[in-house]
N, CA, C and O atoms as a Tinker XYZ file with bonds, in Angstrom:
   292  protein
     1  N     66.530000  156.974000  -70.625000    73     2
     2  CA    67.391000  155.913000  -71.135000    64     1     3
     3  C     67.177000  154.605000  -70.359000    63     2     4     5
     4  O     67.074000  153.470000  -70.824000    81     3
     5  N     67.117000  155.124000  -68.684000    73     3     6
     6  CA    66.520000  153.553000  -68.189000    64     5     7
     7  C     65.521000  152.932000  -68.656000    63     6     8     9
     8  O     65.718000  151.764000  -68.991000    81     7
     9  N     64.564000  153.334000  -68.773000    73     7    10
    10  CA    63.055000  153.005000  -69.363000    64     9    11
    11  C     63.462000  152.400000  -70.862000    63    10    12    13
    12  O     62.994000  151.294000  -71.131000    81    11
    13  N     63.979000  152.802000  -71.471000    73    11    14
    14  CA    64.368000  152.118000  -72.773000    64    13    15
    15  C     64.717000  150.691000  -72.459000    63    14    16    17
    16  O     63.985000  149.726000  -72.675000    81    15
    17  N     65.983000  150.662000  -71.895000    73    15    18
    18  CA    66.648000  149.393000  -71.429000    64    17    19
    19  C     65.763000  148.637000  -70.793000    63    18    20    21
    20  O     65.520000  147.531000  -71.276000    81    19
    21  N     65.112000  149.046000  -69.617000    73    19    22
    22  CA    64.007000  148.050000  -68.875000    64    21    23
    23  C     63.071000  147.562000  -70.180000    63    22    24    25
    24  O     63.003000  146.338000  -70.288000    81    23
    25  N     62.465000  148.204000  -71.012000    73    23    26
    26  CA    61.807000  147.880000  -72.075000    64    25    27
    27  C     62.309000  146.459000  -72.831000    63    26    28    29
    28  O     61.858000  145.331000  -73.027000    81    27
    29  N     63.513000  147.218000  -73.126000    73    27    30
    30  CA    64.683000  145.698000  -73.822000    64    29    31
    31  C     64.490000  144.731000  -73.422000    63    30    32    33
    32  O     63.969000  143.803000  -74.040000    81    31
    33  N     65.001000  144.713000  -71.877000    73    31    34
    34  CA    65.068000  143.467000  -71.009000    64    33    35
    35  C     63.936000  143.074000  -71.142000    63    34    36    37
    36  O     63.991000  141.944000  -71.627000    81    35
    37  N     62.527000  143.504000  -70.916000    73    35    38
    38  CA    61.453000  142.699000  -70.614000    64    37    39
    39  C     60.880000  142.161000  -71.933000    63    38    40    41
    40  O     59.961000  141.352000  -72.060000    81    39
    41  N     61.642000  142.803000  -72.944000    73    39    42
    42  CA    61.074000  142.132000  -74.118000    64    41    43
    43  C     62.047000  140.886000  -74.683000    63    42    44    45
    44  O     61.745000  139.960000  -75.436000    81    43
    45  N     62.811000  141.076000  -74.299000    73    43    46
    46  CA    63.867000  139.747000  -74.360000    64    45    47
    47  C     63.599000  138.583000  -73.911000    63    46    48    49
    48  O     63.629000  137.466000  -74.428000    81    47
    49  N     63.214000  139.131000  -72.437000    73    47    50
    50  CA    62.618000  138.014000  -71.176000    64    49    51
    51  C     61.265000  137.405000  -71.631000    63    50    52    53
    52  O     60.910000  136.249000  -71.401000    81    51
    53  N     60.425000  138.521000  -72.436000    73    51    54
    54  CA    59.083000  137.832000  -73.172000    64    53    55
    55  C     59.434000  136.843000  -74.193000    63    54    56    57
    56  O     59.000000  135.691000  -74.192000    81    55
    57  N     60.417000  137.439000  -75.261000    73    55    58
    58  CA    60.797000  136.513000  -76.199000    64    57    59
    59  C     61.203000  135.079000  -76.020000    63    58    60    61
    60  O     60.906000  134.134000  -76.751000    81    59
    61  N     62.132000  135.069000  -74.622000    73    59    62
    62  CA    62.658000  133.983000  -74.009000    64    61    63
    63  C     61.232000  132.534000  -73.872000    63    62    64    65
    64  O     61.118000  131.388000  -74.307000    81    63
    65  N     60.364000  133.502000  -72.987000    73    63    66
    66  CA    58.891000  133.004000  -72.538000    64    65    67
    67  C     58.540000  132.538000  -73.628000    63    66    68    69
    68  O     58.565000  131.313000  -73.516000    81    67
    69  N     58.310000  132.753000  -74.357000    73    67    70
    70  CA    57.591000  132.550000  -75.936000    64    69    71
    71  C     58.634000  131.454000  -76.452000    63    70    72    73
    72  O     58.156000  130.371000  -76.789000    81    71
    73  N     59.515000  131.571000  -76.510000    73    71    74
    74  CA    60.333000  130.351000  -77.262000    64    73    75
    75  C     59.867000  128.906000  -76.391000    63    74    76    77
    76  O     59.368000  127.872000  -76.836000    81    75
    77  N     60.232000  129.269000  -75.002000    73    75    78
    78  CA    59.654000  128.326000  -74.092000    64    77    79
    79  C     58.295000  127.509000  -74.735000    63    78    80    81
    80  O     58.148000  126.330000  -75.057000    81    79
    81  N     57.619000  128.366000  -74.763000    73    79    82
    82  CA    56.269000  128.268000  -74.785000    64    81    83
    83  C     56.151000  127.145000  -75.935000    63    82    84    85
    84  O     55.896000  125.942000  -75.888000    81    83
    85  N     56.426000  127.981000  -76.926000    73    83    86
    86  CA    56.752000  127.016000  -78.310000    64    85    87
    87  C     57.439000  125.615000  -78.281000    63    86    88    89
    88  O     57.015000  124.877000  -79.171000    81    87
    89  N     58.177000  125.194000  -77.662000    73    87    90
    90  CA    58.968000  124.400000  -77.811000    64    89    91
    91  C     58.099000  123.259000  -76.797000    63    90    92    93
    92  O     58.155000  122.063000  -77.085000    81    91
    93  N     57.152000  123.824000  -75.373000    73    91    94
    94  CA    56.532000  123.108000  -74.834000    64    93    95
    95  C     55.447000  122.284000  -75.648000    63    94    96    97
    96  O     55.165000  121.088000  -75.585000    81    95
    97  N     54.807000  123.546000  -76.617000    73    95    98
    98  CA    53.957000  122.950000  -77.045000    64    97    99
    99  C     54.090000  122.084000  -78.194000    63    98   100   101
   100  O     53.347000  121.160000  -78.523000    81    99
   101  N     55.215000  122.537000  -78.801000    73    99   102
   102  CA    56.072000  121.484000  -79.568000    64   101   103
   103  C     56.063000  119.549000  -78.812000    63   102   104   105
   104  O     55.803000  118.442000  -79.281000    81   103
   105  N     56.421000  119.980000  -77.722000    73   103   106
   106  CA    56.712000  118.201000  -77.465000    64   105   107
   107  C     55.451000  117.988000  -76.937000    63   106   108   109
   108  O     55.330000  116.791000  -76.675000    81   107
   109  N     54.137000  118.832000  -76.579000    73   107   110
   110  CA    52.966000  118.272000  -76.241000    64   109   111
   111  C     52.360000  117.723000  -77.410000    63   110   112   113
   112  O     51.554000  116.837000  -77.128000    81   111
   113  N     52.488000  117.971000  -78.705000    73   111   114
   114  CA    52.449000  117.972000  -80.115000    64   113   115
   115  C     52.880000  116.353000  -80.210000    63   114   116   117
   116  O     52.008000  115.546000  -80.532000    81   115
   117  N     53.731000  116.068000  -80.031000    73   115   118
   118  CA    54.976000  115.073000  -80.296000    64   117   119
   119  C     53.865000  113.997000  -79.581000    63   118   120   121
   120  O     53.039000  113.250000  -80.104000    81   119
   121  N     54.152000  114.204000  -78.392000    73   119   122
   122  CA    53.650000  113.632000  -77.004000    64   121   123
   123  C     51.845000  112.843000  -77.342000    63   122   124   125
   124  O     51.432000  111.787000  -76.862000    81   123
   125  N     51.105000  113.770000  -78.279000    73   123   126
   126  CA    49.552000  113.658000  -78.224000    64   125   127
   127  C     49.591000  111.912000  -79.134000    63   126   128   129
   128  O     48.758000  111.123000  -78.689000    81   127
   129  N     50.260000  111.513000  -80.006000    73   127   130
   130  CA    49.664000  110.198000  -80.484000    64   129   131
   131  C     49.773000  108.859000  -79.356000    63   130   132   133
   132  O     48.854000  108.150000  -78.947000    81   131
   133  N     51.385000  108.794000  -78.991000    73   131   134
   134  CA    51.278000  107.994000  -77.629000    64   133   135
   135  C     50.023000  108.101000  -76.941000    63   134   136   137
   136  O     49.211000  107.180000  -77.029000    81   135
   137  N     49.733000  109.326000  -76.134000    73   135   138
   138  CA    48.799000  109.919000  -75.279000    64   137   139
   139  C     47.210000  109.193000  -75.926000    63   138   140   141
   140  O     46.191000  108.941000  -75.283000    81   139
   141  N     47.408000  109.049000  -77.005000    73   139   142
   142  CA    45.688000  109.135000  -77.655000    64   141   143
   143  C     46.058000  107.266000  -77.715000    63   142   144   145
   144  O     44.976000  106.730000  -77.956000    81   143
   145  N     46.895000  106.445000  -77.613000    73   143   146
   146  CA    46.988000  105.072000  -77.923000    64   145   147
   147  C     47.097000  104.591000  -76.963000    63   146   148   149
   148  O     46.903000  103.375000  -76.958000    81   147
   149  N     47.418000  105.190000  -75.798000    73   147   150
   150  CA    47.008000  105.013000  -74.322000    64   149   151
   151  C     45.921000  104.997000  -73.924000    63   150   152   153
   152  O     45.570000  104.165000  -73.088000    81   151
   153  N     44.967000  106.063000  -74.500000    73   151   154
   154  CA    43.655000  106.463000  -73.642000    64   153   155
   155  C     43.177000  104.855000  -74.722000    63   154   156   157
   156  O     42.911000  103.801000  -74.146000    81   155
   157  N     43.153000  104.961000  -76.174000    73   155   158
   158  CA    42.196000  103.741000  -76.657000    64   157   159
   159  C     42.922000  102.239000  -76.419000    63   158   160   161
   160  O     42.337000  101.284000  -76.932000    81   159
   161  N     43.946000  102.021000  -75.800000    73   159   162
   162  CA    44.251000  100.731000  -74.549000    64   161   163
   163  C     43.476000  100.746000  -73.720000    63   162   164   165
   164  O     43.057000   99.625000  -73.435000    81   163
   165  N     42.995000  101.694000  -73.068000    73   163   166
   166  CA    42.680000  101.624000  -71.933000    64   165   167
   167  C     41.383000  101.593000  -72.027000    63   166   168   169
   168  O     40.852000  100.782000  -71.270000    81   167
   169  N     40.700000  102.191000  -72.688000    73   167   170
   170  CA    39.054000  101.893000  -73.588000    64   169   171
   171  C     38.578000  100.572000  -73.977000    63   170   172   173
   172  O     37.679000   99.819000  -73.602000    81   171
   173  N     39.787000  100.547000  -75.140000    73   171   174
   174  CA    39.436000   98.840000  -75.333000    64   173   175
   175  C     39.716000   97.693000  -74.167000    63   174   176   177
   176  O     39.016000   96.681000  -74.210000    81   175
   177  N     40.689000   97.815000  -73.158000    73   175   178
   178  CA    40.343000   97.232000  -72.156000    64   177   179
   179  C     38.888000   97.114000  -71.297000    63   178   180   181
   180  O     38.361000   96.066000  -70.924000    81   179
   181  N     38.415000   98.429000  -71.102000    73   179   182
   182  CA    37.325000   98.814000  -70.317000    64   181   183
   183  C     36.376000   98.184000  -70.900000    63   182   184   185
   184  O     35.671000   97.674000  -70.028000    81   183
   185  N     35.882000   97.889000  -72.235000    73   183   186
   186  CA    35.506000   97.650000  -72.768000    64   185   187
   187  C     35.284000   95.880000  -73.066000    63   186   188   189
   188  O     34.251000   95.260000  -73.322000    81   187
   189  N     36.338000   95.526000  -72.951000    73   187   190
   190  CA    36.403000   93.622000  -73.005000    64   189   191
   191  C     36.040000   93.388000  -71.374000    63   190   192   193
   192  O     35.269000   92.484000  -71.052000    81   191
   193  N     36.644000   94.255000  -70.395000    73   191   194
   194  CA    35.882000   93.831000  -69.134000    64   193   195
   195  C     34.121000   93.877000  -68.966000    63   194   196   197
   196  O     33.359000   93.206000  -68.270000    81   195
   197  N     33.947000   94.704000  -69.691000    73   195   198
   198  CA    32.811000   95.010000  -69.752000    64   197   199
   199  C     31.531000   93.858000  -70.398000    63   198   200   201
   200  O     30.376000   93.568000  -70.084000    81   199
   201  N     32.593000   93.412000  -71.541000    73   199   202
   202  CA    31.545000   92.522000  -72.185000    64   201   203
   203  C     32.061000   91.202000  -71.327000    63   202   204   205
   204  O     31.286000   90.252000  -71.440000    81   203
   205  N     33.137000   90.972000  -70.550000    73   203   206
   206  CA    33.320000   89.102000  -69.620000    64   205   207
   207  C     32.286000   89.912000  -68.636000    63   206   208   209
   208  O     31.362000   89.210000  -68.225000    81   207
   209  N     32.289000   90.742000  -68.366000    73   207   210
   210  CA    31.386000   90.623000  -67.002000    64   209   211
   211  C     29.713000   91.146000  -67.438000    63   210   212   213
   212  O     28.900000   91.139000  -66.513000    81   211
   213  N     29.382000   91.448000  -68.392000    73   211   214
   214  CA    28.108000   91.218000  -68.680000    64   213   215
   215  C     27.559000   90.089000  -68.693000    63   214   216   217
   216  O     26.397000   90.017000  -68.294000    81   215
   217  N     28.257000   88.879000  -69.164000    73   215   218
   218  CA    27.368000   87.926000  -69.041000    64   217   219
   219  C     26.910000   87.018000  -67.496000    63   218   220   221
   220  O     26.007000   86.235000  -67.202000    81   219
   221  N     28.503000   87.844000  -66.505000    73   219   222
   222  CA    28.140000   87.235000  -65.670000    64   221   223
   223  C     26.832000   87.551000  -64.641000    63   222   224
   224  O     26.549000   86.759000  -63.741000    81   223
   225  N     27.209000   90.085000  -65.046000    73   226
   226  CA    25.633000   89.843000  -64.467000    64   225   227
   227  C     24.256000   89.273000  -64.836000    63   226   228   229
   228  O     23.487000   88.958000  -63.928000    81   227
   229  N     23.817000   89.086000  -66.456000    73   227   230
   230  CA    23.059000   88.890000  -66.831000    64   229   231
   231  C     22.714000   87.496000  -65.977000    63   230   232   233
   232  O     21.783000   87.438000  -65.173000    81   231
   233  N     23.438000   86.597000  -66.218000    73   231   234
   234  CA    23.752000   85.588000  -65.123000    64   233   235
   235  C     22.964000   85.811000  -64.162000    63   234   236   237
   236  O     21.774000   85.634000  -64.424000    81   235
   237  N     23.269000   86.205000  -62.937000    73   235   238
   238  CA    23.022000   86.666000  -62.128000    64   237   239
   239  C     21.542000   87.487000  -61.585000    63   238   240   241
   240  O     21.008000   87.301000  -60.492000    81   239
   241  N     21.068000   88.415000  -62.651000    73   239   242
   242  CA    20.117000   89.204000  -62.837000    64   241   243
   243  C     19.179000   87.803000  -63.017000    63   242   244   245
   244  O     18.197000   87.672000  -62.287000    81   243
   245  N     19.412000   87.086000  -63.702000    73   243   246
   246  CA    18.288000   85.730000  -64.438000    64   245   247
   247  C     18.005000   84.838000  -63.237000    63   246   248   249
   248  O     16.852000   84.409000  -63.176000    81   247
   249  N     18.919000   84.451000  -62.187000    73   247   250
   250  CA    18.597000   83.905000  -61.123000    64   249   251
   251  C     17.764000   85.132000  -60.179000    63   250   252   253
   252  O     16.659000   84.932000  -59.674000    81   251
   253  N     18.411000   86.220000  -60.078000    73   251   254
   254  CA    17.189000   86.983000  -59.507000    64   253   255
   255  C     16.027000   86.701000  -59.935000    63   254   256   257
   256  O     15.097000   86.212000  -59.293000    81   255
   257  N     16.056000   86.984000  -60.955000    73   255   258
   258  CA    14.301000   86.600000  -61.460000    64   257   259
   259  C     14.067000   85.582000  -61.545000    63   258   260   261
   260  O     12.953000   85.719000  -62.050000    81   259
   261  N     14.229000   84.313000  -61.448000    73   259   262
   262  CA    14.053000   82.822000  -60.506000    64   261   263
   263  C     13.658000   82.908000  -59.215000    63   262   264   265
   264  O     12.567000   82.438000  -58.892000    81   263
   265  N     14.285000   83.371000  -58.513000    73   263   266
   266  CA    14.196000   83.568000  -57.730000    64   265   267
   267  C     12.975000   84.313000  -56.741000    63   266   268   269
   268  O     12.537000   83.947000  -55.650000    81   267
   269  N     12.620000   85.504000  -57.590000    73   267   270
   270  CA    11.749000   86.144000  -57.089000    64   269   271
   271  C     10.441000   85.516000  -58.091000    63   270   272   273
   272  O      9.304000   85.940000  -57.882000    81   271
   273  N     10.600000   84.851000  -58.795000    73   271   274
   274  CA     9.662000   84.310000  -59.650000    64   273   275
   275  C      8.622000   82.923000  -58.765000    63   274   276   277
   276  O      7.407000   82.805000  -58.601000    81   275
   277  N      9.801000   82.064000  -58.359000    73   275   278
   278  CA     9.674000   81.108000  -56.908000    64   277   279
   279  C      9.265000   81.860000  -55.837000    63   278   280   281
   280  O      8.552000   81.096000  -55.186000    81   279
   281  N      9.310000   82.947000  -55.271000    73   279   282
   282  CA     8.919000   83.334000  -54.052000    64   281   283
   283  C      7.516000   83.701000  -54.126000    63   282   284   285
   284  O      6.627000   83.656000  -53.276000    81   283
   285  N      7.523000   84.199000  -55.741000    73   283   286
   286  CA     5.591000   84.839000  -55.885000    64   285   287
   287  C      5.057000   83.796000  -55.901000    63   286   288   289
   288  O      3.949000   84.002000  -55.406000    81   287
   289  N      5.200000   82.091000  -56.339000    73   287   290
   290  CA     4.484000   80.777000  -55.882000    64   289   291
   291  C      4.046000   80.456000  -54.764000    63   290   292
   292  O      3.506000   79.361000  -54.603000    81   291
């Protein structure tokens, strides 16, 4: 009869787990479009830095090669 009852309990306590579970993944659910409009903020940021500071290395890269262009003279 104990063994029955311990059975109960731990299947209760699983059921409990499982609702948990569900309900977590429920608001990770909820949670994922914010989450995904964050990551492409943060992309398209990475991204506009990317293109102001390309021109400055290109910039930069072009006087190198002036530079070393003048030194082979």
């Amino acid at each position: 009869m104990d063994r029955i009852k311990n059975r109960v309990a731990d299947i209760k306590q699983l059921l409990h787990s499982v609702q948990q579970l569900q309900a977590n993944v429920k608001e990770l659910q909820e949670s994922l479009p914010a989450v995904t409009e964050f990551q492409n903020e943060v992309q398209r940021a990475l991204d506009q830095w990317h293109f102001k500071s390309q021109s400055r290395i290109d910039k930069i890269m072009g006087l190198i090669d002036d530079l070393n262009h003048h030194n082979k003279d």
